[in-house]
TORVEXTOR-443916 format. One record per residue (C-alpha): residue number from 1; z, x negated, y negated; residue in one letter. Coordinates in Angstrom, 1 decimal, padded with zeros to 4 digits. Layout:
<nodes>
node num = NUM, z = Z, x = X, y = Y, residuo = A
...
</nodes>
This chain:
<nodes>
node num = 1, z = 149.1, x = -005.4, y = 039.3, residuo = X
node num = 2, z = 147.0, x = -002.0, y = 038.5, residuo = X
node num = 3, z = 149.2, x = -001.1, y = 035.4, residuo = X
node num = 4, z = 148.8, x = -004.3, y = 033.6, residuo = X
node num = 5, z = 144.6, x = -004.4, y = 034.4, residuo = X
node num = 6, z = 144.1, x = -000.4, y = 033.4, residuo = X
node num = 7, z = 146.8, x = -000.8, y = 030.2, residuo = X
node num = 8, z = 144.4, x = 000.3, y = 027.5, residuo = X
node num = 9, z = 142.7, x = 003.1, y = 029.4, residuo = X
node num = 10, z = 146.7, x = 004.1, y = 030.8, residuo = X
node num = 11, z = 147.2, x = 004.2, y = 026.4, residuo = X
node num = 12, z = 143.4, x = 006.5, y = 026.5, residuo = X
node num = 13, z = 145.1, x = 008.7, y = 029.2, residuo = X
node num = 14, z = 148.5, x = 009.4, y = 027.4, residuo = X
node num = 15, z = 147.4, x = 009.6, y = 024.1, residuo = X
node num = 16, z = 145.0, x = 012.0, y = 025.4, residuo = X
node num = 17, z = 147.2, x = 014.0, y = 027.0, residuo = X
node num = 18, z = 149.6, x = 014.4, y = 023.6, residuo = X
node num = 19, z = 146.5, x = 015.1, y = 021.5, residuo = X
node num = 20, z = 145.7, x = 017.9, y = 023.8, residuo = X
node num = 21, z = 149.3, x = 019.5, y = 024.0, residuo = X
node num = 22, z = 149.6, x = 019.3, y = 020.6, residuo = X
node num = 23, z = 146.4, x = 021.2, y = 019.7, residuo = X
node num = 24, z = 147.6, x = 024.0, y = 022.4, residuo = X
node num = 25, z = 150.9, x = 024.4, y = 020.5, residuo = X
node num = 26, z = 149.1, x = 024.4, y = 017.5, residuo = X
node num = 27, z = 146.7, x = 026.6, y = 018.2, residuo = X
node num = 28, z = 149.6, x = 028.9, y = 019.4, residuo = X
node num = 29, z = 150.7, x = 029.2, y = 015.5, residuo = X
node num = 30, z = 147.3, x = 030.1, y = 014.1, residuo = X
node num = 31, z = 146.6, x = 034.0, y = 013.4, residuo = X
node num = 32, z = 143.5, x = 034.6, y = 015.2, residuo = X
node num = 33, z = 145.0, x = 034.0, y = 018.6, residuo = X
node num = 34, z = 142.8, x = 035.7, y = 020.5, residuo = X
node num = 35, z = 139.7, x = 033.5, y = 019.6, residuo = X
node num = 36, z = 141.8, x = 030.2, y = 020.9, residuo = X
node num = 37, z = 142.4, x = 031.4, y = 024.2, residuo = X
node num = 38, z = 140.4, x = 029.2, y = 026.1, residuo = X
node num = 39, z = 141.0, x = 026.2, y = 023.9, residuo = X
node num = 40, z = 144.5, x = 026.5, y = 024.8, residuo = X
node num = 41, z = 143.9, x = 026.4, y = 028.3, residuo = X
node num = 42, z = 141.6, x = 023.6, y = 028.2, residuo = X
node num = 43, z = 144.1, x = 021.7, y = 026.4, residuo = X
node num = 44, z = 146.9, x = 022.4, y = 029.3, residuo = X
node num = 45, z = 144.3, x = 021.7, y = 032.0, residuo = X
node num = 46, z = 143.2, x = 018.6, y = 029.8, residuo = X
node num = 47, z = 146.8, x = 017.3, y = 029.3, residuo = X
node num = 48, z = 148.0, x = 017.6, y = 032.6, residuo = X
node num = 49, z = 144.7, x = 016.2, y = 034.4, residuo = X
node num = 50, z = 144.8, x = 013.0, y = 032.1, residuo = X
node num = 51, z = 148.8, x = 012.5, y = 033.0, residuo = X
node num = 52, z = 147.8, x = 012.8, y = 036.7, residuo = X
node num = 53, z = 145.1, x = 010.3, y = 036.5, residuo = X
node num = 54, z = 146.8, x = 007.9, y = 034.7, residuo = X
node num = 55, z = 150.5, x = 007.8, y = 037.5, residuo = X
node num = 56, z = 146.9, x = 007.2, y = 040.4, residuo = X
node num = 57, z = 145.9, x = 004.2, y = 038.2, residuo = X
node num = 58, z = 149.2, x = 003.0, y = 037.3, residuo = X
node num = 59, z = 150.4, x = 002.8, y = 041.3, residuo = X
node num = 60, z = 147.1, x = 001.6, y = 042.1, residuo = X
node num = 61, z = 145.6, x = 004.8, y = 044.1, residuo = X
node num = 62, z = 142.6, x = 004.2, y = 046.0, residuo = X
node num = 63, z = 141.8, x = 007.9, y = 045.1, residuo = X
node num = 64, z = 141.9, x = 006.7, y = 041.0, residuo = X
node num = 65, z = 137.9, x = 006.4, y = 041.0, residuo = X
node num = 66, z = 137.6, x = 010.4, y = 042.2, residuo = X
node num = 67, z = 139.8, x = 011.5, y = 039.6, residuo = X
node num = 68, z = 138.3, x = 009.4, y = 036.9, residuo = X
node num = 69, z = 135.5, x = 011.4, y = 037.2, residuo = X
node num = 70, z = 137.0, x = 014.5, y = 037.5, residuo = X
node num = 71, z = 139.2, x = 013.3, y = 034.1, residuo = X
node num = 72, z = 135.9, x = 012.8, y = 032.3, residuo = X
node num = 73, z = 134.3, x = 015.9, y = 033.0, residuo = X
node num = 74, z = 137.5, x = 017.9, y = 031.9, residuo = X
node num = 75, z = 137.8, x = 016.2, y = 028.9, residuo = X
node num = 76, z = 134.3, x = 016.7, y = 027.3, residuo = X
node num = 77, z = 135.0, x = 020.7, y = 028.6, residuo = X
node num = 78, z = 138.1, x = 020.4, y = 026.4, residuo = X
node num = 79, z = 136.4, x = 018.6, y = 023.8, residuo = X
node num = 80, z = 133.3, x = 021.4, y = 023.4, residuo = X
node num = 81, z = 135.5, x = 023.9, y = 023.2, residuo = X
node num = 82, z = 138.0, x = 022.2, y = 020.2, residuo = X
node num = 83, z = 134.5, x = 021.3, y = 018.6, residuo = X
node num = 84, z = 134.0, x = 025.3, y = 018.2, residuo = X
node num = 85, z = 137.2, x = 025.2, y = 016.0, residuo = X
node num = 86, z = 136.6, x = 021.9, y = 014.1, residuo = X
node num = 87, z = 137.5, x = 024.2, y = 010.7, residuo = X
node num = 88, z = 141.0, x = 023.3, y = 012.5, residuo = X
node num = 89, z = 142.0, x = 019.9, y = 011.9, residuo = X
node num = 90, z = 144.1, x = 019.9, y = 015.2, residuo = X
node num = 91, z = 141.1, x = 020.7, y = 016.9, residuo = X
node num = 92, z = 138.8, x = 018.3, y = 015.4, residuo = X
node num = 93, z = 141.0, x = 015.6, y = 016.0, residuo = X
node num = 94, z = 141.8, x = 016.7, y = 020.0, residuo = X
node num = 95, z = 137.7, x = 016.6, y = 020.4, residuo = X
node num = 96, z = 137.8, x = 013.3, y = 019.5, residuo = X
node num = 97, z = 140.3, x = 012.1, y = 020.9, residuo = X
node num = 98, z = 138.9, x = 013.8, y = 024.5, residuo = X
node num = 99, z = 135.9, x = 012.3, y = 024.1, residuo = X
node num = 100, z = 137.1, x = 008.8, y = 023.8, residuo = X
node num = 101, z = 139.1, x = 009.8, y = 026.8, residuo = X
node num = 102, z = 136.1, x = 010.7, y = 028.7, residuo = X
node num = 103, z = 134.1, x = 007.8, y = 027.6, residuo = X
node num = 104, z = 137.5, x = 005.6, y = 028.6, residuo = X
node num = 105, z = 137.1, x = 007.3, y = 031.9, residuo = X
node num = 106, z = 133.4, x = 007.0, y = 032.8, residuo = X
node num = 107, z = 133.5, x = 002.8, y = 031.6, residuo = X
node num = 108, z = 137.0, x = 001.9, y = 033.3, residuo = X
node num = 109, z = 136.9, x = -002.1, y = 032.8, residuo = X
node num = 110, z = 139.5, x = -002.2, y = 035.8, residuo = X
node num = 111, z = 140.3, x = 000.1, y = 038.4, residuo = X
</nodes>
């Protein structure tokens, strides 16, 4: 069964996902909003991409490969932009947590 194969990188995918919403809501409560614009959309786009990857590989998708990719190349997008911010801890901690992701996503062991 695909879920049970992909469990770790299903864990890479959420985890990812919450990392990223929480540095968007974060970032909502800091003063200089303006200069976190993007950084908060990368962390929406981020969030939901990883979510929608991980529901392909948990049912098995024969589409999972394509968004793999796709997932990878999001995250290290998000992840460049938190590293701009890494005075933030919620942003240094969403970078590297994207980046795992993206590594997770480039290396599946099962797909």
């Amino acid at each position: 069964m695909p879920h049970e194969k992909n469990h770790s990188l299903l864990e890479i995918l959420h985890g990812c996902a919450d990392e990223c919403y929480h540095c968007a809501s974060a970032c909502l409560e800091e003063h200089d909003l303006h200069m976190l614009v993007r950084c908060i959309k990368l962390d929406t786009d981020c969030a939901e991409f990883c979510r929608i990857t991980a529901s392909f590989i948990a049912r098995g998708s024969e589409h999972a490969n394509r968004l793999l990719a796709e997932c990878a190349d999001i995250c290290n997008a998000c992840a460049d932009e938190c590293e701009k911010h890494s005075h933030m801890e919620h942003c240094r901690q969403c970078a590297a947590t994207c980046r795992n992701c993206a590594e997770a996503c480039l290396h599946p062991v099962e797909v």
